[in-house]
Each structure stands twice: as C-alpha cells, then as structure tokens.
Kinemage of the C-alpha trace (Angstrom):
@kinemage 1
@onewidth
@group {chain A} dominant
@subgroup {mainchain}
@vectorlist {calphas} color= white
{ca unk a 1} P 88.630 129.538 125.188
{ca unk a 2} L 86.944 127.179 127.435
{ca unk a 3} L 88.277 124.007 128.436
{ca unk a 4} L 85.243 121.705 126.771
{ca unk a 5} L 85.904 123.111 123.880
{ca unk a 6} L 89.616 122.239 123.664
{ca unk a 7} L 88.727 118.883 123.978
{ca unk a 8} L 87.129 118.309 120.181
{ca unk a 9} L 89.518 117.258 117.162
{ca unk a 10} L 89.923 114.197 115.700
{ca unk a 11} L 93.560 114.037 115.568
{ca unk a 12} L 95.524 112.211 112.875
{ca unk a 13} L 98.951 111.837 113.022
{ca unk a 14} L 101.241 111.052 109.928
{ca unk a 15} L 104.979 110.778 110.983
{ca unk a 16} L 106.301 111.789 107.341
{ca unk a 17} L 106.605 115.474 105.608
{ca unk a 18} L 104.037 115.813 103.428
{ca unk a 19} L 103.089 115.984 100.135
{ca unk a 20} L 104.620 112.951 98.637
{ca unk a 21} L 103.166 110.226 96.048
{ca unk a 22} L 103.593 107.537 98.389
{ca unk a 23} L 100.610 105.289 98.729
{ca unk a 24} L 101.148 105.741 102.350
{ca unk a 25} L 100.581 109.593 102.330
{ca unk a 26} L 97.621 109.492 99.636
{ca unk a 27} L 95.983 106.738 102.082
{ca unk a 28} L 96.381 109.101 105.661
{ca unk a 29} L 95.359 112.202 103.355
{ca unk a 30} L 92.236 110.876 102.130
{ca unk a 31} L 91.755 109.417 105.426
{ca unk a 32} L 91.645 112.690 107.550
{ca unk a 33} L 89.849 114.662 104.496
{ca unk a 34} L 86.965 111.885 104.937
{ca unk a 35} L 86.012 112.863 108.302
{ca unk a 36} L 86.657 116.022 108.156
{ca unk a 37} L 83.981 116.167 105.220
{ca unk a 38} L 81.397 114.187 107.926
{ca unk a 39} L 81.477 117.298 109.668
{ca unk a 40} L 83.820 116.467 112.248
{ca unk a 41} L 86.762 119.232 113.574
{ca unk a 42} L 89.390 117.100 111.977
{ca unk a 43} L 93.321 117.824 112.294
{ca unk a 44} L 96.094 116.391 109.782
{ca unk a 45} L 99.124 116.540 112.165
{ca unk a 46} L 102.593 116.086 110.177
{ca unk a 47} L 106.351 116.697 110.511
{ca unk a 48} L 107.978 120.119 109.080
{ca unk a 49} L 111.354 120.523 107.931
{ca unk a 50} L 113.588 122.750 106.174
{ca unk a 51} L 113.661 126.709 106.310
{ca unk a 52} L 110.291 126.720 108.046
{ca unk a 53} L 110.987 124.477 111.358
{ca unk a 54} L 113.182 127.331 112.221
{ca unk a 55} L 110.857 129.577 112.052
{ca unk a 56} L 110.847 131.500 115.494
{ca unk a 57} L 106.938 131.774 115.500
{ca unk a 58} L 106.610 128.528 114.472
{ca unk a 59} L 109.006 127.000 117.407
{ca unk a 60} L 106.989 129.474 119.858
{ca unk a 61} L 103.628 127.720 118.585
{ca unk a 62} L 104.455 124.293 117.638
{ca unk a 63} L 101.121 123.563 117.191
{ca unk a 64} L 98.487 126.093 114.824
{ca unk a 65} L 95.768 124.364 113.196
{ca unk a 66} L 95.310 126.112 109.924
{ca unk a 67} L 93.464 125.607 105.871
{ca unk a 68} L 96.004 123.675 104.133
{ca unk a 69} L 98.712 124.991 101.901
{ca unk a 70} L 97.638 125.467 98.464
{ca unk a 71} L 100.401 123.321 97.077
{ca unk a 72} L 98.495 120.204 99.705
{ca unk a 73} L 95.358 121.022 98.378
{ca unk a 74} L 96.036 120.753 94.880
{ca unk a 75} L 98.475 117.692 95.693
{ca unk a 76} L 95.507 115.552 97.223
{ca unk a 77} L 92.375 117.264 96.379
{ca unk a 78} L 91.179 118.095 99.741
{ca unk a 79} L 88.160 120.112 100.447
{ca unk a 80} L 87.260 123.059 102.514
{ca unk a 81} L 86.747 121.357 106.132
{ca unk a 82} L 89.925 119.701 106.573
{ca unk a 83} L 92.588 121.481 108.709
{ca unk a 84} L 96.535 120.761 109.050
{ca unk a 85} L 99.150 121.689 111.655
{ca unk a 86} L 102.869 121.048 110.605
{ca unk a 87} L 105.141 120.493 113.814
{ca unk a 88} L 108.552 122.180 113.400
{ca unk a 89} L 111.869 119.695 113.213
{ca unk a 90} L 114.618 121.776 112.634
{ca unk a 91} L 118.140 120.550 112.581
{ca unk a 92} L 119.639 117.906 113.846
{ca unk a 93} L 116.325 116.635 114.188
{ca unk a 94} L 116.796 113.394 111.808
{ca unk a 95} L 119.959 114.546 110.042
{ca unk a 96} L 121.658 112.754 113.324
{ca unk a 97} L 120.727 109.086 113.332
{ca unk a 98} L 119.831 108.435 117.719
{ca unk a 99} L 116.355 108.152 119.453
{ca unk a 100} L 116.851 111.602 120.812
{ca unk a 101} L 116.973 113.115 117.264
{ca unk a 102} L 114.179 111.336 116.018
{ca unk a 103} L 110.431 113.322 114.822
{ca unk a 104} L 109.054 110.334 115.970
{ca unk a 105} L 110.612 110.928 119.358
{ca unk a 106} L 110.003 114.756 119.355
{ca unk a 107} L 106.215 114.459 118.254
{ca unk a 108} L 105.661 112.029 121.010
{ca unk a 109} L 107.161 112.771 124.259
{ca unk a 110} L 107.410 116.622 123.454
{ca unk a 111} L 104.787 117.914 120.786
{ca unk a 112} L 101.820 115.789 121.998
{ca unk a 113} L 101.593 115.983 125.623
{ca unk a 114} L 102.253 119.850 125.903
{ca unk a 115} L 100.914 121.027 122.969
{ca unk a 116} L 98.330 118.712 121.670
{ca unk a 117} L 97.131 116.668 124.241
{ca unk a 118} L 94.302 119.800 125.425
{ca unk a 119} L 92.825 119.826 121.794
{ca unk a 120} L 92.844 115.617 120.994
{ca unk a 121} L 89.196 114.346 121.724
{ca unk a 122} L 90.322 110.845 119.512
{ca unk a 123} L 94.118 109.834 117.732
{ca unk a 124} L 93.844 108.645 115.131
{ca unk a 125} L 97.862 107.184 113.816
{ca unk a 126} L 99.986 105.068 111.748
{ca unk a 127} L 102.335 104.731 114.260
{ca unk a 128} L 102.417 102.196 117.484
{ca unk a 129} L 104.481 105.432 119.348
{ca unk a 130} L 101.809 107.533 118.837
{ca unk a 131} L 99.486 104.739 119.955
{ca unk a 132} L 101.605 104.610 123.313
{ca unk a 133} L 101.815 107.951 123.721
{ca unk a 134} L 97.760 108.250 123.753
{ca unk a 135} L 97.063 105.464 125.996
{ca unk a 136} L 99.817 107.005 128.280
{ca unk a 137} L 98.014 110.879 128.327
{ca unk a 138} L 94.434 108.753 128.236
{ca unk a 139} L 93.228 109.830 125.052
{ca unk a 140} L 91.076 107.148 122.905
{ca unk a 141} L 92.481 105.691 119.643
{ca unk a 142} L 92.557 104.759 116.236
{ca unk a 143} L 95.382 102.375 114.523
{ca unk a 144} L 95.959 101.567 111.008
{ca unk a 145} L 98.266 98.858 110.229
{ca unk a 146} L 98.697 97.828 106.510
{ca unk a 147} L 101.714 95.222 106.160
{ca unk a 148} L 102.946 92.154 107.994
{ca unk a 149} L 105.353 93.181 110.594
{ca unk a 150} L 107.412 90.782 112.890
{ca unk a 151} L 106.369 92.262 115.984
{ca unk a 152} L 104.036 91.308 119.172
{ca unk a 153} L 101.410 93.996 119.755
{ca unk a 154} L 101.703 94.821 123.774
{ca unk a 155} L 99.113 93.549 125.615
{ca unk a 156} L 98.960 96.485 128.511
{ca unk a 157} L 98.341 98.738 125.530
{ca unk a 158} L 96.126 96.520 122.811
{ca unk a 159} L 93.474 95.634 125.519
{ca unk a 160} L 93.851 98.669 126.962
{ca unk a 161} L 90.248 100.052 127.328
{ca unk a 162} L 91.174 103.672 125.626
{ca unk a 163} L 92.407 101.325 122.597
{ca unk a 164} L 89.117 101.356 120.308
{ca unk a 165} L 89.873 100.003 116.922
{ca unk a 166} L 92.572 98.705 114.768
{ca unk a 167} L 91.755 99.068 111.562
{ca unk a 168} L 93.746 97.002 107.986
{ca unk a 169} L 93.143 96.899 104.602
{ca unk a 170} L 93.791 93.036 103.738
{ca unk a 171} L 92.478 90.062 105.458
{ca unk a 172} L 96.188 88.293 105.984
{ca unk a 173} L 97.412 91.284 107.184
{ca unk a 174} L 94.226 90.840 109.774
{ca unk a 175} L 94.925 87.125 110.137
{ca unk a 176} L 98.783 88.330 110.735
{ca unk a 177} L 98.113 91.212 113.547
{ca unk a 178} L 95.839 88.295 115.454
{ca unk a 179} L 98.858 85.991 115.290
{ca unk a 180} L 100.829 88.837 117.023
{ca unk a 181} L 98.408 89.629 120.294
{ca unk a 182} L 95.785 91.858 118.512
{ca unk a 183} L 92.569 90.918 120.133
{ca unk a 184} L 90.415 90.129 117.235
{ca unk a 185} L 87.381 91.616 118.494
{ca unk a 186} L 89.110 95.380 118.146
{ca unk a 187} L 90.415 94.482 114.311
{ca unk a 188} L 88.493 95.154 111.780
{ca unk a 189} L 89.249 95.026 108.030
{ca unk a 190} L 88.045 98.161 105.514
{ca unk a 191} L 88.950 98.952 102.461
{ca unk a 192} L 90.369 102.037 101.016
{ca unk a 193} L 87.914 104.956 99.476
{ca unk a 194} L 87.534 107.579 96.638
{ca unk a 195} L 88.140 110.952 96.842
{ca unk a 196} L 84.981 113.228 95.727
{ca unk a 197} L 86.055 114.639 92.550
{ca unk a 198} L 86.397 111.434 91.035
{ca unk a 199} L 82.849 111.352 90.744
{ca unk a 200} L 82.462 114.362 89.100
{ca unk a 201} L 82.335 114.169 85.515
{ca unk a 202} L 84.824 116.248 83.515
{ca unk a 203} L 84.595 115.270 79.699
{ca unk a 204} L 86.275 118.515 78.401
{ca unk a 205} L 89.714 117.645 80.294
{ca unk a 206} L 89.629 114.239 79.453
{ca unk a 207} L 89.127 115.242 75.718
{ca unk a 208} L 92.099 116.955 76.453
{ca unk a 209} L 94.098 114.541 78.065
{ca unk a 210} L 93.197 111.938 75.036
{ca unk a 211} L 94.388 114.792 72.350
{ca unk a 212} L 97.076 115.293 73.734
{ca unk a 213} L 98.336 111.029 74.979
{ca unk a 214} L 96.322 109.401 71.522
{ca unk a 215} L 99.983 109.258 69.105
{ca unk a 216} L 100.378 107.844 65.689
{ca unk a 217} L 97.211 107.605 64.660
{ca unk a 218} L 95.819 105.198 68.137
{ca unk a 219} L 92.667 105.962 69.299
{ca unk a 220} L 92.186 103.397 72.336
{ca unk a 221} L 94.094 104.695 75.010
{ca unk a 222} L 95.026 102.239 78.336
{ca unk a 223} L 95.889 103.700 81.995
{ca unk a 224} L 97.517 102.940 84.886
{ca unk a 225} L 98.123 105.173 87.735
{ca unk a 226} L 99.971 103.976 90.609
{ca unk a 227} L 103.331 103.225 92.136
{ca unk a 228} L 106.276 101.972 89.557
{ca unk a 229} L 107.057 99.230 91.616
{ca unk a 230} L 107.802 96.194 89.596
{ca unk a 231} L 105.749 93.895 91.842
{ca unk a 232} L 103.152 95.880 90.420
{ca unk a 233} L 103.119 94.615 87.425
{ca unk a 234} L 104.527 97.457 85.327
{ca unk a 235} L 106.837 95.237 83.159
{ca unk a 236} L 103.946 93.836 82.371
{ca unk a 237} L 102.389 96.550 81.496
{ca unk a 238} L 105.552 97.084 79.253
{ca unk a 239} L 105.280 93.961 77.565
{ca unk a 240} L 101.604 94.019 77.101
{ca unk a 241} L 102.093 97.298 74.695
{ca unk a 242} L 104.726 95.554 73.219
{ca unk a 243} L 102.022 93.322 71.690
{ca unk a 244} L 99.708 96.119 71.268
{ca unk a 245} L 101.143 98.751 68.912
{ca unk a 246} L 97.781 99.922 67.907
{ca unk a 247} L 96.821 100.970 71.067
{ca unk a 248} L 98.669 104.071 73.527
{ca unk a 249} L 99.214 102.650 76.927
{ca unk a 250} L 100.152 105.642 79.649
{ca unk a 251} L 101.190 105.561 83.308
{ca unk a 252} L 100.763 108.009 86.042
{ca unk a 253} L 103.321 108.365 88.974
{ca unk a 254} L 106.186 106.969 90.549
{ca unk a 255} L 109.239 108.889 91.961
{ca unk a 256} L 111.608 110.642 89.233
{ca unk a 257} L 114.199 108.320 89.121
{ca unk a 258} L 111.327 105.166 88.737
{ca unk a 259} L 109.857 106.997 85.687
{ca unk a 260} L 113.455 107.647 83.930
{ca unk a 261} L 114.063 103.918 84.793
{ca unk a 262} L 110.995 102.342 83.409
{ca unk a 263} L 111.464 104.867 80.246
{ca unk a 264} L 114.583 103.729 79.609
{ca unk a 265} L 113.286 99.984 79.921
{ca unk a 266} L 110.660 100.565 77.281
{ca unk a 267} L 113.444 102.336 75.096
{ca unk a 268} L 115.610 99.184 74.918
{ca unk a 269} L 112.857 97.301 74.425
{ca unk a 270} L 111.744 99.427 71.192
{ca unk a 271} L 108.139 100.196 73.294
{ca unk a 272} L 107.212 103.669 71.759
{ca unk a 273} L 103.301 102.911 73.053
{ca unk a 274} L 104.159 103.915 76.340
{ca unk a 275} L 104.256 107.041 78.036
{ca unk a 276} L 105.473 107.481 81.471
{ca unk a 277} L 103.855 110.823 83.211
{ca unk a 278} L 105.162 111.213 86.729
{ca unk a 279} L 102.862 111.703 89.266
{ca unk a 280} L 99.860 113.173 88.179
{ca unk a 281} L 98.036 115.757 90.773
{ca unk a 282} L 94.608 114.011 91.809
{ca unk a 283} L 92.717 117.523 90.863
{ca unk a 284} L 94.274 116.295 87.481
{ca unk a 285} L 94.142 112.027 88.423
{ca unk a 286} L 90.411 112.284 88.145
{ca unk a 287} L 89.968 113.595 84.130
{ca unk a 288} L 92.754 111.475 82.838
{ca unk a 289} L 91.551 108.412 84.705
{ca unk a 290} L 87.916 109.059 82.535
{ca unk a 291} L 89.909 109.508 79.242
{ca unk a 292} L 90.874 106.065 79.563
{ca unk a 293} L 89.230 103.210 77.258
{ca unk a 294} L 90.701 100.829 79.550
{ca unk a 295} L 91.930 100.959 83.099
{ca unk a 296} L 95.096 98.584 83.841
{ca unk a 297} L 95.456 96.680 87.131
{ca unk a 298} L 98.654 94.930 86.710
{ca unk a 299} L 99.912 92.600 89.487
{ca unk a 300} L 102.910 90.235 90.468
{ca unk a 301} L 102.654 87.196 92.297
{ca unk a 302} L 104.807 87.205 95.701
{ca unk a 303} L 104.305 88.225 99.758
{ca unk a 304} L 103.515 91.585 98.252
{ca unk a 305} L 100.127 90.183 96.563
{ca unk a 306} L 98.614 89.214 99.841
{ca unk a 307} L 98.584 92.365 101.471
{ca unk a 308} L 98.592 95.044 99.049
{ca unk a 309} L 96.098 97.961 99.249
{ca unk a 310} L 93.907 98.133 96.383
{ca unk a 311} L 94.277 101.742 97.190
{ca unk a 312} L 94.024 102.609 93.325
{ca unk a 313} L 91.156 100.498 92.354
{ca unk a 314} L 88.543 103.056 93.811
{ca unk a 315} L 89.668 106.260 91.950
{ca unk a 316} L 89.194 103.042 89.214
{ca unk a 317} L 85.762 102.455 89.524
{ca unk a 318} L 84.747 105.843 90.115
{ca unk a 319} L 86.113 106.854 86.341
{ca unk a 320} L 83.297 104.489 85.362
{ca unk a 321} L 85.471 102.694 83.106
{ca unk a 322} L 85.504 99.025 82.469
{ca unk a 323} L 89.241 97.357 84.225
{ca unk a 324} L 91.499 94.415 83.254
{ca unk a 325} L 92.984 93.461 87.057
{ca unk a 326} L 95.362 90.266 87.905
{ca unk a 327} L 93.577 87.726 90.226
{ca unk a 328} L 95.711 88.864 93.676
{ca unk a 329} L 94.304 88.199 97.174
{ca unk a 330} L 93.246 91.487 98.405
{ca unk a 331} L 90.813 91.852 94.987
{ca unk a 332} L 89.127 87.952 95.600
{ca unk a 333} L 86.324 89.478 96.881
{ca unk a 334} L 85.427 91.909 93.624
{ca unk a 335} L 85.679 88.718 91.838
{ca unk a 336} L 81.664 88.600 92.136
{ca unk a 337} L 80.894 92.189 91.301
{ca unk a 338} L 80.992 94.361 88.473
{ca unk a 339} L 83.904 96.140 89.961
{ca unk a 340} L 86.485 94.257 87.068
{ca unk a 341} L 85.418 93.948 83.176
{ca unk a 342} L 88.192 90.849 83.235
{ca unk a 343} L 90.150 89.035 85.326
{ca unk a 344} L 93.910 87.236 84.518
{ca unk a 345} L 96.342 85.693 86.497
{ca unk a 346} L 99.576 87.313 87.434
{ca unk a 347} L 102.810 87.205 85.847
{ca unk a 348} L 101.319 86.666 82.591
{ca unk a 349} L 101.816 89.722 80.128
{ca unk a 350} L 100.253 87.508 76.935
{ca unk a 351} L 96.618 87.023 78.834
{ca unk a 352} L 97.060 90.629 80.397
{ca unk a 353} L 97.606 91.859 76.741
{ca unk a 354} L 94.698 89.104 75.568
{ca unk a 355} L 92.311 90.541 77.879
{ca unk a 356} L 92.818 94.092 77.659
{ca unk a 357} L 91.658 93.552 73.899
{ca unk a 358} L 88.924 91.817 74.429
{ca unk a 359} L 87.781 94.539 76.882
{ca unk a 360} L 88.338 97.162 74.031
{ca unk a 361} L 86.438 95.196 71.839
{ca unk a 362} L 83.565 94.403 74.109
{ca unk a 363} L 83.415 98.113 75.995
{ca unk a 364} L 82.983 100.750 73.529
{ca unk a 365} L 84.039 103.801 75.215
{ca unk a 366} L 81.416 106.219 77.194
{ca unk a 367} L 82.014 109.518 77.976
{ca unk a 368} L 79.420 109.433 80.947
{ca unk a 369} L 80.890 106.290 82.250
{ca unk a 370} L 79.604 102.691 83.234
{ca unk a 371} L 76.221 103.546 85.097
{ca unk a 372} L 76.892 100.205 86.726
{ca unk a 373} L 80.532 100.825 87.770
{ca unk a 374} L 79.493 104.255 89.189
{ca unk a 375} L 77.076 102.985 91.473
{ca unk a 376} L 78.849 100.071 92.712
{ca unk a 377} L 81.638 101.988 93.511
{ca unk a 378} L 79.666 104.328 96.197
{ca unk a 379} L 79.549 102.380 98.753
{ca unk a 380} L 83.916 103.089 98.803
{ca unk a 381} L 83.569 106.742 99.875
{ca unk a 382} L 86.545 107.910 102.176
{ca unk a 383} L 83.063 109.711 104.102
{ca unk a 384} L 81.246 105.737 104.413
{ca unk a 385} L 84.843 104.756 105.615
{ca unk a 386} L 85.547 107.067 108.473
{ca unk a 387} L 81.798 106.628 109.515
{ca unk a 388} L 82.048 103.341 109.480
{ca unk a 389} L 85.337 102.989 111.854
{ca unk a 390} L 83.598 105.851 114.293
{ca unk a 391} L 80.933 103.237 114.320
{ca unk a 392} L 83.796 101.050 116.745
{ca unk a 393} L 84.579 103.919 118.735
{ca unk a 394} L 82.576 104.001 122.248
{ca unk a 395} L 79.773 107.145 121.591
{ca unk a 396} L 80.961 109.322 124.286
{ca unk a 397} L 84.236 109.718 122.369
{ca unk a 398} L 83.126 110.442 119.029
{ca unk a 399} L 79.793 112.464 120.101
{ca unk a 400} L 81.284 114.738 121.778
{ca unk a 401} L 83.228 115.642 118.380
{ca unk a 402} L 79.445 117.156 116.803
C-alpha cells in the first residue's frame, strides 16, 4: 500500500468498551457514523476487553479496521460506511488501578504512535490524552468537551497550530472552557443530531408498539426515552401519571438496576400507568418514539440544567410528534421555534402533568407526523454536524480525506 494512502481516516477515538446506553457512547457513535455517511474513510477506535483482547491475532494486529459487529450495528443504528477497530486490553490492563495499567495509557503512548499514527489524516477524541498524544505525533485535531471540568486547558497544546477545533454542546460549558485557557476563536458550540432512521416513517411497528404499551382501556400513550437519572426529571414523570390515570406513560432506557429502582418507586407509589422498558435498541427507538401521542422532556433544576445535552430532543423532533419540555438552559434557544408544543418550568410535576394534557387535547395524533416538526428538525442531521465542524478544520487536512 502506498504511503499517501495511509494517510486518510478520520480517526475517532472513544476511551470506553462499547456498546453501552450511556449518553456519552450514543453521542461519539452517532458522531463517527455522521461522517462516515459524508463520504469520508471514517474509523470508530475503542477499547476491547474480555476473552477477545487475548486473542493472539488480535495482540499481533492491534489495529484492523473492519464493518462493525452486528450486535453495534443494531445497538446504534449505524449504516454501511462506518468502520470500527477495537484495540485489545487484556488483563491487568484496568483490573490494576496505576497509570501503567491504564487503556487510556496503552491507547496513547503504545496503540497510537505505532499502530495508528500511519493511517490518522485528522483525531477526532473525547479525551485531552488523546489530544496530547496527536499534537505530540503532529496529527490535526478535533475535541469535544461536554461538562464543566476544574481544569486549565494547556496553552503549548490549545494554541497549538495542529489544534483545529473544540467543539461543546452548551453555551456555559463554552463560557466555562474560555474561563480555563481555551482560546475562544477555536470553540465553537453545536448541537447534537439525529440518526437517519428516525426519519423514516414506520407506522406498522409503531401500531405495534401502541398494541402492545396502550393497558386498561388508555389510548393516549406518553414517552420518554433517555437516561433514569433523577435530575432528569423522571420522578416527575412518575408523579405526572400519578395524576393521569387515563393516559399510559412509558420510558425507554437506563441501566438494569435504574429501571428495577424507578419500578419499584412507582410500585409504592400505587403508579400502574407506567412502564419502565430498559434500553430500547435505536433500530427499535425510532417506531416507538412515533407511537407516541406525546413526547416527555422532563427536567430538574440544578448545575446539571446548564450543561446538559439535549442529546434526546432530536430523535424527538424527528418522530414528528408534538413535546412537553421543562424551560432548562441548553433548550432557551428552541423557545422560538416549533421544536416544543409547550413549555413548563422545572421541578413542577402539576404544570408538567397540566401541560401534557393540554397537548393531548390540542394535538390529535398523526400517523405521518407534524409536517412542521419534520422539517424543522433537518437542519440537526449528525451529516450537517460533522460538515459543519470540518468547516473549522484548515482544507488541506480534511481534503485530502475525499
């Protein structure tokens, strides 16, 4: 193979095994599958435990860019461009708690310089090592930062020329990274996208889903799909049912022991409106999403509120169906916009309940969707998103990649 051509992938590196239903992982996921959909050689670089990292072949060549597992695929709905390459951490790599047992450690001093270094045309990571590890082998980068961290950003490394674009979801988290030496002219602030086949319109599995969710003779059905954190409003969500009995509220996802807990909340608190799914596959996110009457946005008040990643409100819109969302920070700016069908403030299950039956009453339910919704929502493409932070990157790094 000839040298020019080794120097071609866009890179991303996610330091955690994947899959998982962590908004992190859905977020870096989505990410990579977006430009690899532009039509750009696009790698999804992760850690690899277990059975596998021991693998003789696999510790001979760290590094094989392959079509994602099946189980990946189905996990975050990729398509067909998108290629992966897990890098082998067998034992005692992070069983033994030291910086010289660390995958962060391995992937950055060993993996990356003499096994991925030839084939990286632009990294793009979550993680400041891997940041200092590319400026150090003079390769170009990409950084996404979500939350507020107590940290100073190294100058020698932030104005480094090779250092192209940070990139956050949440203007304070923006205001926060300028605060700690991130030159504001390399920051830019983008939101979070939809994945593809939550545009595509799939009324027989919804019919499904609302058969087989609509109990007891409901027939107005409310989700939420997200984390089952309770800064994210799910005892709300839990007390808003309460005061609906009429109507069959459902949640997707959250870790097993999150949905037993929350199941067990609604138990003591005689809830029998609420059904608590799991995590939901996004090949299978997509129909129940447009089953929904009503999509639920739920929201604390707290640090959490000003930085959180709307990351669920674009699978949202792209259902087409109307949503009741608490008045947080990081949604101000949809305020405007017929992104929301109502608005409340947080911490307040009565107007959450109040509103989400007013939206039933004043959006009958449409199979095809919210025209309006639909076509706001396209702009919020994972595809428009990675084109848009190429559009930072100095051309001779990202032509090259065509």
């Amino acid at each position: 193979m000839k040298t020019h051509n080794l120097q071609k992938n866009y890179n991303f590196f996610f330091l955690e095994e994947l899959p998982q239903p962590t908004a992190s992982s859905v977020q870096a996921a989505n990410a990579a599958n977006g430009a690899a959909n532009l039509g750009y050689p696009t790698i999804l670089i992760y850690p690899q435990q277990g059975w596998q990292a021991i693998n003789p072949v696999n510790l001979l060549h760290p590094f094989r860019p392959q079509k994602p597992p099946e189980n990946l695929i189905r996990y975050y709905n990729f398509q067909d461009k998108l290629q992966v390459a897990r890098l082998p951490m067998p034992w005692p790599i992070d069983y033994f708690k030291s910086k010289f047992t660390n995958s962060n450690t391995i992937a950055t001093k060993y993996y990356f310089p003499f096994y991925i270094r030839a084939t990286t045309k632009i990294v793009h990571a979550w993680n400041w090592n891997f940041i200092k590890a590319a400026i150090k082998y003079r390769i170009p980068e990409i950084y996404e930062h979500h939350h507020h961290e107590d940290k100073q950003f190294e100058p020698e490394i932030v104005n480094h020329p090779l250092f192209q674009v940070a990139v956050t979801v949440a203007d304070t988290v923006r205001q926060s990274m300028i605060q700690h030496g991130m030159p504001p002219e390399k920051l830019i602030k983008i939101h979070n996208g939809f994945n593809r086949l939550f545009m595509q319109r799939q009324p027989e599995k919804a019919a499904e889903w609302r058969q087989k969710l609509l109990q007891n003779q409901r027939s107005q059905l409310v989700v939420y799909a997200g984390a089952l954190k309770k800064f994210k409003g799910v005892d709300i969500l839990i007390d808003a049912a309460q005061q609906m009995p009429n109507v069959q509220f459902v949640c997707a996802g959250g870790e097993p022991k999150e949905v037993e807990y929350y199941r067990k909340l609604a138990q003591s608190q005689q809830v029998d409106n609420i059904t608590f799914l799991g995590y939901v596959l996004h090949h299978e996110l997509a129909s129940l999403l447009q089953a929904a009457d009503v999509l639920a946005h739920p929201h604390c008040s707290g640090t959490a509120s000003t930085f959180t990643s709307p990351l669920k409100l674009f699978d949202y819109l792209a259902s087409g169906n109307p949503i009741v969302a608490t008045e947080i920070i990081s949604l101000e700016e949809f305020k405007n916009t017929p992104a929301i069908a109502a608005w409340c403030e947080p911490d307040n299950p009565h107007q959450f309940a109040a509103a989400l039956q007013k939206v039933l009453e004043t959006y009958p339910k449409k199979i095809e969707g919210y025209l309006q919704t639909i076509e706001f929502v396209q702009q919020f493409s994972w595809e428009n998103r990675a084109a848009k932070i190429l559009s930072y990157v100095d051309e001779p790094f990202h032509q090259q990649l065509n």
